[in-house]
N, C-alpha and C positions, 0 to 999 in steps of 0.2 A: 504494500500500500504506500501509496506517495505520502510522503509528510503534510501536504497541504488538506488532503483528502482525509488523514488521519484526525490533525488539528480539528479540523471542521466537525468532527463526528465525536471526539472529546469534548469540546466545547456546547454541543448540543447535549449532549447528558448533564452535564456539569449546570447547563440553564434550571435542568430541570428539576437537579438533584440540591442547587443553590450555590455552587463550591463554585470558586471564582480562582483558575489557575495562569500563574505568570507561565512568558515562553519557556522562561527553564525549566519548568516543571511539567510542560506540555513534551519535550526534547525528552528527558527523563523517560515518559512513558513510551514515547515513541522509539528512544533505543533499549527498552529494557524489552519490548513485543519483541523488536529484530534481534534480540541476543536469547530470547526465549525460542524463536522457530530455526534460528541457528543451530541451537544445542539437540533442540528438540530433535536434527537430523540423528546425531549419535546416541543420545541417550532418552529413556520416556523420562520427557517432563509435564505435558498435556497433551490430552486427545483435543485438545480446540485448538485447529491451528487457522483457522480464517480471522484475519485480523478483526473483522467486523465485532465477532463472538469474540475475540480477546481481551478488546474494547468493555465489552457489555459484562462479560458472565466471569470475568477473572477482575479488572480495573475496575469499573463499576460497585461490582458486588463486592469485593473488599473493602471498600471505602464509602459504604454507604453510611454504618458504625461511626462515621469521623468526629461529627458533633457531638455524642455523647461520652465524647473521652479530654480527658483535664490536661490542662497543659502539662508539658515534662516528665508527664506521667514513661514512668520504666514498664514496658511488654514486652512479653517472651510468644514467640509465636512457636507452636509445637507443634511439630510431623509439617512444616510449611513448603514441603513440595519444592516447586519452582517460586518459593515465594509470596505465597498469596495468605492470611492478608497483608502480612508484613510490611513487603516490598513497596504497594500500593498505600499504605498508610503513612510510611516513611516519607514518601514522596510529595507526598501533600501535607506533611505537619513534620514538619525540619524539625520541631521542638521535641518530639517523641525520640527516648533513647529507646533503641529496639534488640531484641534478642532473636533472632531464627535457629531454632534447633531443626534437627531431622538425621534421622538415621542409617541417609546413604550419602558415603560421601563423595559420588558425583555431584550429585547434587549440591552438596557443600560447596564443590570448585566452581559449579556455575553460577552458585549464589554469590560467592567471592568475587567473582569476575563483575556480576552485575553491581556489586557496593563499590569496586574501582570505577569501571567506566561514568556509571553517574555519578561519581565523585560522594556520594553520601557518606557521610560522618555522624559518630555514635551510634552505629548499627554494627553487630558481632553475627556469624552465619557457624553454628557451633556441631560437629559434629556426634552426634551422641540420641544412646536410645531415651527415650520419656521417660521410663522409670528408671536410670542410672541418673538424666540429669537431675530430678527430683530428690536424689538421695544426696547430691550435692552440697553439703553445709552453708558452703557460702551463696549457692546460689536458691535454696528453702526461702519458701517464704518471705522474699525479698522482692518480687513485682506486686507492683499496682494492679496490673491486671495481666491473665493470663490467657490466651486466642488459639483458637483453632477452627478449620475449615474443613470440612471432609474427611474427616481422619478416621475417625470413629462413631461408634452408638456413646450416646450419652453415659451411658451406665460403665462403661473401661472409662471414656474420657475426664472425667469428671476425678478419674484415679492419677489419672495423667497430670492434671491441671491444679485442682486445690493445693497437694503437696507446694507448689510453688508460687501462690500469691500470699501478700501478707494479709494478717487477721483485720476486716474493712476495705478490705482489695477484693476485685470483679475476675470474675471468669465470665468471657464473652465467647460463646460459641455461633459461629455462622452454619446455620441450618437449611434446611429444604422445611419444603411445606405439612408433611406428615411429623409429628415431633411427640404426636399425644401417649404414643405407647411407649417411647422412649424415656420420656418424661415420668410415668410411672413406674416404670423397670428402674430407673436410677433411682427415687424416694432413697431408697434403704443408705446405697451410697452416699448420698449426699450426706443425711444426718452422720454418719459414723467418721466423714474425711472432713468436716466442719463447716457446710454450706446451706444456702436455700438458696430457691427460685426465685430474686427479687424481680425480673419484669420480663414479657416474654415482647418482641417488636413482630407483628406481621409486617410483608410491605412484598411488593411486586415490583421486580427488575422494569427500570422505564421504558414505555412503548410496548410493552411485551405483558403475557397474564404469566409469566414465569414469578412462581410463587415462591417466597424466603421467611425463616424466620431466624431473629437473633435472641439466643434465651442467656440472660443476663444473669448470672451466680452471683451472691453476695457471700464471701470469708467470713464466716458469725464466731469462729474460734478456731484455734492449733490444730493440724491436722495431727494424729497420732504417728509417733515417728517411726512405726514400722508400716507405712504408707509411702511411696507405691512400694508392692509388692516387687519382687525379681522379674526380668524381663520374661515377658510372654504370661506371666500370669494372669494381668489384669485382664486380657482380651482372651485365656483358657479360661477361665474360673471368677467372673464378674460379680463385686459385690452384689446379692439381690436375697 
């Protein structure tokens, strides 16, 4: 897609969605697509490779969340793929210090490459499973808020995430439209890893009836510190 053609179709969501982005920011998004379908030759990073849908269902839908996060606020994005929502939050809120974990490290070296070429600062792309970086001392319980996309069913995720937000710190997870049985499978977890369901967001990708939800976790106290379990546990053997 030509940069001009790109611009034009960024800037029409962005009308809609209220966010008002400078050219560097515009540039940002437009070389993090082409180092995205680049890579995406050698290794899977996404099955969406039509710029249009990269625009909409990876940029977009990351950054929808953006308003309701505080300035300077420290996130860790877990299992963040090629980046999402991470990369796309960084981009639009310079002020967010960000975390990217995920557990293959190709994908580490492409997330790397993308924090050099746009030049972003205060973002780390950390190689490591979810439950080792959670058992991490220094790094427990020390974010504002904890994010995830796709990764998981609420009921593992939730093993994944609390361990690492502080006690009055959010876990944000970006959903699909079905969430209701999800939502009651995890109950159990939640109470026992130190959280509740503070707000659930419906909302529909613009232009489109593609249906999201973001269900917002509030930290009510200390996760128990033989939380997360050993790797592979959480997603064999789910709190419920």
């Amino acid at each position: 897609m030509e940069k001009e053609k790109f611009q034009k179709e960024m800037e029409k969501y962005m009308k809609i969605i209220s966010i008002t982005l400078t050219q560097k920011q515009i540039n940002q998004f437009y070389d993090y697509m082409n180092l995205l379908l680049e890579w995406n030759e050698k290794i899977n990073l996404t099955a969406i490779t039509k710029p249009e849908e990269i625009i909409l269902k990876h940029f977009i839908d990351s950054i929808i969340p953006i308003k309701k996060i505080k300035e300077n606020s420290k996130i860790v994005d877990v299992g963040t793929g090629a980046g999402f929502p991470g990369i796309p939050l960084k981009i639009v809120r310079p002020d967010l210090k960000i975390t990217l974990v995920d557990s293959l490290n190709k994908r580490i070296s492409f997330l790397e490459e993308v924090i050099e070429k746009l030049q972003l600062e205060e973002i780390e792309a950390i190689h490591a499973r979810a439950e080792e970086f959670g058992k991490d001392k220094k790094r427990r319980e020390s974010f504002d808020i904890a994010t995830s996309r796709a990764v998981a069913n609420m009921s593992v995720l939730v093993e994944y995430l609390l361990p690492l937000v502080k006690v009055g710190g959010y876990c944000m997870l970006l959903k699909g439209s079905q969430i209701e049985e999800e939502l009651e499978q995890s109950q159990k977890a939640l109470t026992v890893l130190g959280g509740k369901v503070e707000k659930l967001d419906y909302f529909e990708l613009p232009l489109t009836d593609i249906k999201r939800t973001i269900v917002y976790l509030l930290k009510e106290k200390n996760t128990p510190s033989k939380y997360p379990r050993k790797p592979g546990m959480p997603a064999k053997d789910p709190i419920q």
